[in-house]
mmCIF file of the C-alpha atoms, coordinates in Angstrom:
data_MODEL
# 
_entry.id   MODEL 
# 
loop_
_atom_site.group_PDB 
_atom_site.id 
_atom_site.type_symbol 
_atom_site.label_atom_id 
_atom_site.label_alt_id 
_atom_site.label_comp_id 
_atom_site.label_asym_id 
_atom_site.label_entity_id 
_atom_site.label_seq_id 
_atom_site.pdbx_PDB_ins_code 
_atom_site.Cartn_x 
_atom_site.Cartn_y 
_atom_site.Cartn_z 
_atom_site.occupancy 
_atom_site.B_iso_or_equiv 
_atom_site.pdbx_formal_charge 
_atom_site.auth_seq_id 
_atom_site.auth_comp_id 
_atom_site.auth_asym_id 
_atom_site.auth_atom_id 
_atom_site.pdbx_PDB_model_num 
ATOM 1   C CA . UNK A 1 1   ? 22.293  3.782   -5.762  1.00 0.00 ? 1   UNK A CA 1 
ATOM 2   C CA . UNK A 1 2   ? 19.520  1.644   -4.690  1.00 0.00 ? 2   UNK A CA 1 
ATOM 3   C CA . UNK A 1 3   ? 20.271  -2.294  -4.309  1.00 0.00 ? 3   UNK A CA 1 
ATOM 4   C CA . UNK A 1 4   ? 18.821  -5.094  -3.090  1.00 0.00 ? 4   UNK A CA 1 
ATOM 5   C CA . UNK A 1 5   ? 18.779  -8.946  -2.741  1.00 0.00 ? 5   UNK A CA 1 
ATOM 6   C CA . UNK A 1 6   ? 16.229  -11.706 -1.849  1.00 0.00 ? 6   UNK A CA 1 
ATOM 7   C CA . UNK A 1 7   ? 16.696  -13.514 1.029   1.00 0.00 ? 7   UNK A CA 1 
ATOM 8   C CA . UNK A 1 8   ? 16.713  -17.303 -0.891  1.00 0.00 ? 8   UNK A CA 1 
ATOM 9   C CA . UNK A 1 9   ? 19.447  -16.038 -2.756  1.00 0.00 ? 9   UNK A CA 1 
ATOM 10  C CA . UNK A 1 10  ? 21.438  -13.017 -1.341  1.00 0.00 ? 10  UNK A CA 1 
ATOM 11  C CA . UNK A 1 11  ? 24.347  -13.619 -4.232  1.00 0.00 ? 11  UNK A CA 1 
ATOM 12  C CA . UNK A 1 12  ? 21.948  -12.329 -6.544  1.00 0.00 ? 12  UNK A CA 1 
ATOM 13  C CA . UNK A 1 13  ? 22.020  -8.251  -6.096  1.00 0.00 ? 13  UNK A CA 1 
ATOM 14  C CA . UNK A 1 14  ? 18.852  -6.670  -7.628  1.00 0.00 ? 14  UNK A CA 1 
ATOM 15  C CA . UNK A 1 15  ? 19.389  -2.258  -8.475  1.00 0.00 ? 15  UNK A CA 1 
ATOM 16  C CA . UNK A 1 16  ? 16.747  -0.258  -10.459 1.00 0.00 ? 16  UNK A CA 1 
ATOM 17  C CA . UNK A 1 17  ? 19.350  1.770   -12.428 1.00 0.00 ? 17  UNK A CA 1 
ATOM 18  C CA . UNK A 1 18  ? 22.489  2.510   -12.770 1.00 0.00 ? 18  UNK A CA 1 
ATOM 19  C CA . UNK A 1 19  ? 21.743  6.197   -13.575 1.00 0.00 ? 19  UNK A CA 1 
ATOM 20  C CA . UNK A 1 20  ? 19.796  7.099   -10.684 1.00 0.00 ? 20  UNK A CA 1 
ATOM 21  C CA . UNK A 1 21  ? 20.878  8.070   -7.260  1.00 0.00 ? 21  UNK A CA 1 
ATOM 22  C CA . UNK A 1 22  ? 17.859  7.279   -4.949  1.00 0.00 ? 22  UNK A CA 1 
ATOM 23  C CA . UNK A 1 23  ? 16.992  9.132   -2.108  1.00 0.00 ? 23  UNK A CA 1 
ATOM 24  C CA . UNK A 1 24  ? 13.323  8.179   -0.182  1.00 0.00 ? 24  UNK A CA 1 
ATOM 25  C CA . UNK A 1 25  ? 11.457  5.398   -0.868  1.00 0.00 ? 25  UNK A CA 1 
ATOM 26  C CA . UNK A 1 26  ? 8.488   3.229   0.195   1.00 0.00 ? 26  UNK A CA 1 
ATOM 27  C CA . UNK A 1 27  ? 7.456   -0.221  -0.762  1.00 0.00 ? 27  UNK A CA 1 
ATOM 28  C CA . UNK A 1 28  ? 3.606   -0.733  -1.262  1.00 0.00 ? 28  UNK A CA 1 
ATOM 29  C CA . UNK A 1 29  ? 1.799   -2.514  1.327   1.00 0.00 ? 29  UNK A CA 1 
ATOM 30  C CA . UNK A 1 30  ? 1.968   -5.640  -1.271  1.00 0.00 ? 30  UNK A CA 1 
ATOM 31  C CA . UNK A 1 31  ? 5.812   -5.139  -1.479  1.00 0.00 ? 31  UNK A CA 1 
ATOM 32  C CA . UNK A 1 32  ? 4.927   -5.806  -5.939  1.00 0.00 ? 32  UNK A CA 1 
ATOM 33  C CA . UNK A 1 33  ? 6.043   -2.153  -6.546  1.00 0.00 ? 33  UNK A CA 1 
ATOM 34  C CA . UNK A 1 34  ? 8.800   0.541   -5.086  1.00 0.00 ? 34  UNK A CA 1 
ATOM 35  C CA . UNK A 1 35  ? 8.196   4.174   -4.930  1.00 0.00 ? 35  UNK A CA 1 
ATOM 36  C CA . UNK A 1 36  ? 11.299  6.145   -4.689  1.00 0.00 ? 36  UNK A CA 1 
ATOM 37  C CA . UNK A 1 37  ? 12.623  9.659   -5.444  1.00 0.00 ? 37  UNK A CA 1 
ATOM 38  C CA . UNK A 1 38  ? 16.114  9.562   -7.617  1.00 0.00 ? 38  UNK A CA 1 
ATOM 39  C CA . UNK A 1 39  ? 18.749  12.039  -9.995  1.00 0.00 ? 39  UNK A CA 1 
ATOM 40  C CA . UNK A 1 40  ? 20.364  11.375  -13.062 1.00 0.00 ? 40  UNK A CA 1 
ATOM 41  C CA . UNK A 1 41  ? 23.705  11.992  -12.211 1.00 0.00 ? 41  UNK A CA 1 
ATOM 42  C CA . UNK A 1 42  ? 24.973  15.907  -12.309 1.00 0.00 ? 42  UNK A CA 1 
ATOM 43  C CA . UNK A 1 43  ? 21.378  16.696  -12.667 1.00 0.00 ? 43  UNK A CA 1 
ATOM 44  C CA . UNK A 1 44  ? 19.569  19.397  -9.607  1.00 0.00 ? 44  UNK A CA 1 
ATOM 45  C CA . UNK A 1 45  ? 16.171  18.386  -10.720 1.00 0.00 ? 45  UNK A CA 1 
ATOM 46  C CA . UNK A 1 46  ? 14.971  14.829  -10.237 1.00 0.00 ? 46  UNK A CA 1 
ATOM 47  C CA . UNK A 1 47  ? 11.621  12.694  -10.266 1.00 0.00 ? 47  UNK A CA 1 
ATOM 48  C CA . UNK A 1 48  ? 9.954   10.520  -8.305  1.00 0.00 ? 48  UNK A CA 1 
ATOM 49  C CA . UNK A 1 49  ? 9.710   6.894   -9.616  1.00 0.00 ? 49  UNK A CA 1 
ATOM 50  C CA . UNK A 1 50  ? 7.749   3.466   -9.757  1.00 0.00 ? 50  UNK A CA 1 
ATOM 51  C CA . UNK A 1 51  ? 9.426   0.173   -10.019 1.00 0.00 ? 51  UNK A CA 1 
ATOM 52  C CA . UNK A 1 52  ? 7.580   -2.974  -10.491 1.00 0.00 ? 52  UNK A CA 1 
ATOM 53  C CA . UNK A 1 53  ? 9.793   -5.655  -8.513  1.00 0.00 ? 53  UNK A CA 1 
ATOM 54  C CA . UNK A 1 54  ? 7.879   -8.580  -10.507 1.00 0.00 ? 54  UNK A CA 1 
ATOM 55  C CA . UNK A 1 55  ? 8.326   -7.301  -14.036 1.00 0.00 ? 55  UNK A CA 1 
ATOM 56  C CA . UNK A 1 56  ? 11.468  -4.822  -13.484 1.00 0.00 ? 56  UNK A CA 1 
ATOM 57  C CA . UNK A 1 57  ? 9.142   -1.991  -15.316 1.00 0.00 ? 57  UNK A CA 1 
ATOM 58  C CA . UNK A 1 58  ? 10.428  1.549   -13.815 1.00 0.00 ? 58  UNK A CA 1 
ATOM 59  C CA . UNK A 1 59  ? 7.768   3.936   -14.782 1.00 0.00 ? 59  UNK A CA 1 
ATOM 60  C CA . UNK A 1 60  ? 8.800   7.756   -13.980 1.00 0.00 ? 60  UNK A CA 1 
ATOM 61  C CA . UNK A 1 61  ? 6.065   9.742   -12.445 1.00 0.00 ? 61  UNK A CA 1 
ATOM 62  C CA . UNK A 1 62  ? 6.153   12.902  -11.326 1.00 0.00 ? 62  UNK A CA 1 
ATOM 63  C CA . UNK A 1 63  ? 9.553   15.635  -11.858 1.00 0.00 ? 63  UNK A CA 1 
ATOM 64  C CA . UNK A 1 64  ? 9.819   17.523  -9.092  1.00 0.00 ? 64  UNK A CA 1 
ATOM 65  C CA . UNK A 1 65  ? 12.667  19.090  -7.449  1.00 0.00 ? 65  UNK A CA 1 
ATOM 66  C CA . UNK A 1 66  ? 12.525  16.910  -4.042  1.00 0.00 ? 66  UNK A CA 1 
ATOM 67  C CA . UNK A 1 67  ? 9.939   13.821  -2.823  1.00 0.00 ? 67  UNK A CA 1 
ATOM 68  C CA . UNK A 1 68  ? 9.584   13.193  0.954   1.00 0.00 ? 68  UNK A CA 1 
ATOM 69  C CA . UNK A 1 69  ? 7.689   11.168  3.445   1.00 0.00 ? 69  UNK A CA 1 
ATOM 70  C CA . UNK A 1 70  ? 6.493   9.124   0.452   1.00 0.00 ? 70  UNK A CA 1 
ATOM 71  C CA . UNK A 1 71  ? 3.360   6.999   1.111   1.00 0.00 ? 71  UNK A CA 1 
ATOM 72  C CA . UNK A 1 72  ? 0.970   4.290   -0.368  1.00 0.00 ? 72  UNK A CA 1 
ATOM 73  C CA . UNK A 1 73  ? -2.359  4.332   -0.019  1.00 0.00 ? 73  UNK A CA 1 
ATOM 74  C CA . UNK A 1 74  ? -3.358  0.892   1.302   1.00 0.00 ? 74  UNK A CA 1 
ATOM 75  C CA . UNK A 1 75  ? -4.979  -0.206  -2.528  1.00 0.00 ? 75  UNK A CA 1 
ATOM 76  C CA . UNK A 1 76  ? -1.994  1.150   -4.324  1.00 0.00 ? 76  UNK A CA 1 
ATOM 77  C CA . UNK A 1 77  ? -3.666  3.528   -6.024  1.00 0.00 ? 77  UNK A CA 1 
ATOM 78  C CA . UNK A 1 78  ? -1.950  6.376   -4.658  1.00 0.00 ? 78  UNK A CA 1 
ATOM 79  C CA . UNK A 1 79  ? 1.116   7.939   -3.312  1.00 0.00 ? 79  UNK A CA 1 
ATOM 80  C CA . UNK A 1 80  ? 1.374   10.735  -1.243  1.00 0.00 ? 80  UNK A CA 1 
ATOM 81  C CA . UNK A 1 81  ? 4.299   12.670  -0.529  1.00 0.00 ? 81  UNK A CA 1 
ATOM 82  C CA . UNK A 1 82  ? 5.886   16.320  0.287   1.00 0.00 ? 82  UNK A CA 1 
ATOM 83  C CA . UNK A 1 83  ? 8.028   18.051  -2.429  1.00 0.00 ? 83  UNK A CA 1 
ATOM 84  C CA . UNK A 1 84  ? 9.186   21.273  -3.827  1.00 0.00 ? 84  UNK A CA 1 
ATOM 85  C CA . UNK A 1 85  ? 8.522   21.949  -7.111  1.00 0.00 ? 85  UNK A CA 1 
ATOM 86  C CA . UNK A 1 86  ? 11.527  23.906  -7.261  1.00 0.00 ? 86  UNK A CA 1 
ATOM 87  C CA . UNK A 1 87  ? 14.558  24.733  -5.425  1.00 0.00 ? 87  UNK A CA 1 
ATOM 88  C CA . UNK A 1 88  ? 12.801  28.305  -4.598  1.00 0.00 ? 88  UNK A CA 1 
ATOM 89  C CA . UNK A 1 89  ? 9.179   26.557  -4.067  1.00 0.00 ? 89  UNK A CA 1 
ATOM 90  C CA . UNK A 1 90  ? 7.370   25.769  -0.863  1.00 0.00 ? 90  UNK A CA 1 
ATOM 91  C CA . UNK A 1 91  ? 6.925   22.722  0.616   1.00 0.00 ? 91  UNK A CA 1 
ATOM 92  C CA . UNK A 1 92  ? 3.660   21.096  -1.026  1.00 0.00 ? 92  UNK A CA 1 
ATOM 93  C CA . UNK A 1 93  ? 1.729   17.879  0.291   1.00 0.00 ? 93  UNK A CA 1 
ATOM 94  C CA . UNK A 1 94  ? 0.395   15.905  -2.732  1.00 0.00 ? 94  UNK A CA 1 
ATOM 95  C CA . UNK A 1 95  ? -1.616  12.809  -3.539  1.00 0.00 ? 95  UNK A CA 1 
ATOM 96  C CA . UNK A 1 96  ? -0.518  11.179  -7.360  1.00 0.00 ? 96  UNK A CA 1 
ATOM 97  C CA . UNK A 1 97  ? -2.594  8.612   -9.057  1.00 0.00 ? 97  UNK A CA 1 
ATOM 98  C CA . UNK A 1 98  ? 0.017   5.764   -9.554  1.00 0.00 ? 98  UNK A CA 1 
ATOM 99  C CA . UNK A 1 99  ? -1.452  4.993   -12.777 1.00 0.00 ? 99  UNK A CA 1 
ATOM 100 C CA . UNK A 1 100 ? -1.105  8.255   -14.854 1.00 0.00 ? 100 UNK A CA 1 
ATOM 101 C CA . UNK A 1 101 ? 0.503   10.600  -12.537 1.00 0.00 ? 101 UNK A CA 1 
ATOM 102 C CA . UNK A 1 102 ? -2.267  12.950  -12.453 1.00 0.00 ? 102 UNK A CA 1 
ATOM 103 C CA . UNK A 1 103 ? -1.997  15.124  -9.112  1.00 0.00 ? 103 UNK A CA 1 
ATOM 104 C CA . UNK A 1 104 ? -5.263  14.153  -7.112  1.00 0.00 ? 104 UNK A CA 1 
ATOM 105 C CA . UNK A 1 105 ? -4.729  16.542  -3.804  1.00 0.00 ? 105 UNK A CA 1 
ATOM 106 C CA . UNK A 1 106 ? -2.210  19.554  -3.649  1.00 0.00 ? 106 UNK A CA 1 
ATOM 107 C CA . UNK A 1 107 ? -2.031  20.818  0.234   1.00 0.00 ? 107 UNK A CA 1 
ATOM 108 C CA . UNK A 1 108 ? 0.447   24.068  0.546   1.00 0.00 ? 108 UNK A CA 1 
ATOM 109 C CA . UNK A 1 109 ? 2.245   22.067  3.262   1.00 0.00 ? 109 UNK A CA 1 
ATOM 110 C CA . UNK A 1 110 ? 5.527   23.478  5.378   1.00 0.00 ? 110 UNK A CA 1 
ATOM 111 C CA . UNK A 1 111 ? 6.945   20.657  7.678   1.00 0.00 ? 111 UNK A CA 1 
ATOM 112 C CA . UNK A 1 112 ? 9.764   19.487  9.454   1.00 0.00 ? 112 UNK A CA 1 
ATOM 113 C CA . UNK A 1 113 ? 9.939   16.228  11.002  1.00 0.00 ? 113 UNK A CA 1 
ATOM 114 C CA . UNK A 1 114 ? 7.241   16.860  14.055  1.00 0.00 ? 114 UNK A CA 1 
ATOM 115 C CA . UNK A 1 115 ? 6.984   20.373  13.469  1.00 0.00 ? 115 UNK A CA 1 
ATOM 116 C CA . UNK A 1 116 ? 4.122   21.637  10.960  1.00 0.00 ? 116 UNK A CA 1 
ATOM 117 C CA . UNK A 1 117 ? 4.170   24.906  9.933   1.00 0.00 ? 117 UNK A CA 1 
ATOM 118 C CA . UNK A 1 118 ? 0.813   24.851  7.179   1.00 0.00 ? 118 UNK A CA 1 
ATOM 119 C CA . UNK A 1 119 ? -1.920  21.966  8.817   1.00 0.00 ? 119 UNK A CA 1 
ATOM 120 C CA . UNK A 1 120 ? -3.303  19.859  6.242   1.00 0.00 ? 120 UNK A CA 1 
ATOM 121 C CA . UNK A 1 121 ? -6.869  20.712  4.956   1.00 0.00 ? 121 UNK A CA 1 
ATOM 122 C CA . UNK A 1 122 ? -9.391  18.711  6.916   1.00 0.00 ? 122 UNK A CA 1 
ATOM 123 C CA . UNK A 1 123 ? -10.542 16.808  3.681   1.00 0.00 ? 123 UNK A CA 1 
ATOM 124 C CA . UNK A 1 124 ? -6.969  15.355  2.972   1.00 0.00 ? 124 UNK A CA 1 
ATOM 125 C CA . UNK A 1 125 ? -7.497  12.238  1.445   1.00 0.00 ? 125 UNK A CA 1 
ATOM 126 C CA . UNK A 1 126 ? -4.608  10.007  3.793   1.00 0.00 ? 126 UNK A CA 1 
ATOM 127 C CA . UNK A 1 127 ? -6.836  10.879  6.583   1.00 0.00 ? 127 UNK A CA 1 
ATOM 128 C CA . UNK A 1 128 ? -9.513  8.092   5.328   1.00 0.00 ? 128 UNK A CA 1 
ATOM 129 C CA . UNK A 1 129 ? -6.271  5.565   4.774   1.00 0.00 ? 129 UNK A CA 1 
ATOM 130 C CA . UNK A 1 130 ? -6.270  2.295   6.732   1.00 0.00 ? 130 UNK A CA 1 
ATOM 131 C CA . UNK A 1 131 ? -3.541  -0.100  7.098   1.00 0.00 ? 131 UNK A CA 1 
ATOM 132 C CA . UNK A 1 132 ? -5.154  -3.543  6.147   1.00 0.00 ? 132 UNK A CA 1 
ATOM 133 C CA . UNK A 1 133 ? -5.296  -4.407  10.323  1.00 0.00 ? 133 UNK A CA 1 
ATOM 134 C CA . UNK A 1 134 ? -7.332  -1.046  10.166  1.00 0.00 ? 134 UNK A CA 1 
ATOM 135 C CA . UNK A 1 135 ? -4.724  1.531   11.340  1.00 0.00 ? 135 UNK A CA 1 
ATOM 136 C CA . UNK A 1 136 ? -4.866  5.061   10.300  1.00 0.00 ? 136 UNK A CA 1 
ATOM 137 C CA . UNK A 1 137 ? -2.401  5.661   7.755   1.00 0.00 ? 137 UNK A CA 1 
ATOM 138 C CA . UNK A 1 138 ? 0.806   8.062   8.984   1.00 0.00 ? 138 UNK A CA 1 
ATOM 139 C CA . UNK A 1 139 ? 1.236   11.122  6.924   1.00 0.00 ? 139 UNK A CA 1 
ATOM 140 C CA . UNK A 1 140 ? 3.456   12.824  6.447   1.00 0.00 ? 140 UNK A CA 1 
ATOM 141 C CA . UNK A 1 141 ? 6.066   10.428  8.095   1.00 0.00 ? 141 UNK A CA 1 
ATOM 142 C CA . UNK A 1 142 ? 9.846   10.888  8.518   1.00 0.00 ? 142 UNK A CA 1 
ATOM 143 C CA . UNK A 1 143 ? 11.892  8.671   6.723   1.00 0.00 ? 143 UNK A CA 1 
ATOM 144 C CA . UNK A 1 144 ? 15.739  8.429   6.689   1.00 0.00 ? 144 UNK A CA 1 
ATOM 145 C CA . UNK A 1 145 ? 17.669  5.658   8.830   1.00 0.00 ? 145 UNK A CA 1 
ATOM 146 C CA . UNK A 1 146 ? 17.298  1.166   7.779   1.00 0.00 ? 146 UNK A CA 1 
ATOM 147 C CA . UNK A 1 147 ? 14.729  1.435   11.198  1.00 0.00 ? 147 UNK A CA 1 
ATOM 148 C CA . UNK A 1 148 ? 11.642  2.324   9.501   1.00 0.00 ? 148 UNK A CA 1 
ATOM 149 C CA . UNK A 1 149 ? 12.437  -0.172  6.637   1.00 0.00 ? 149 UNK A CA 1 
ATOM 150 C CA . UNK A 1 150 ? 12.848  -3.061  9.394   1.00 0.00 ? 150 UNK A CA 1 
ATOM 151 C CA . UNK A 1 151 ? 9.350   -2.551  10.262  1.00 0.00 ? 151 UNK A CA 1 
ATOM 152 C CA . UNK A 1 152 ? 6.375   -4.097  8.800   1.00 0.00 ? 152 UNK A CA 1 
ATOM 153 C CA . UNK A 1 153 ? 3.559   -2.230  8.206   1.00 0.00 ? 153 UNK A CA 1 
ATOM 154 C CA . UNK A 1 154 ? 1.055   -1.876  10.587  1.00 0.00 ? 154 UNK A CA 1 
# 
């Protein structure tokens, strides 16, 4: 399950649902909204989510069988990610409008950690990302481990 707390008041424990168990997630480079792949409970087959930390609105997204190295496109517009549509599927790369969930890019894309097995298309549309100090965006990026959540980003 996925909990947190505000630092002004860390007795007050904030969790999107009792139902889910979350795997990856990324906060949007305003921190307003959380992006995170979760299960109902028993259930193989999950979805990937948006929570709206000012409002508490959890929208779901996108079912898919897994949701990696998810990303937000600096505007949060978009989020990128790698997932298997199904347990037998291949490893895609995709880019969702946040809005409606449409799929805007769909890359055949095999990776593992540093290892890429099926480059990205040239036209990929994280490639034109920028962090707001101008940054390329990283994508795909490995996420696992409270180290990349310590860090701002760049």
């Amino acid at each position: 399950r996925l909990h947190w707390f505000e630092l002004q008041d860390v007795n007050l424990v904030h969790q999107v649902s009792e139902d889910l168990a979350v795997d990856n997630f990324a906060f949007s480079y305003d921190g307003q909204k959380l992006a995170f792949f979760g299960r109902q409970a028993g259930q193989t087959r999950g979805a990937v989510y948006i929570y709206d930390l000012q409002n508490g609105a959890l929208q779901q997204l996108l079912q898919r069988n897994s949701a990696n190295s998810l990303v937000w496109s600096p505007d949060g517009k978009y989020l990128a990610m790698t997932s298997a549509p199904s347990m037998f599927g291949t490893q895609d790369a995709l880019v969702v409008d946040v809005h409606d969930g449409n799929i805007i890019a769909h890359d055949r894309y095999n990776w593992q950690g540093d290892f890429t097995l099926d480059p990205l298309s040239p036209d990929w549309p994280t490639f034109d990302w920028r962090t707001p100090k101008g940054s390329p965006v990283r994508f795909p990026v490995s996420m696992g481990g409270l180290e990349a959540c310590t860090q701002p980003p760049d």
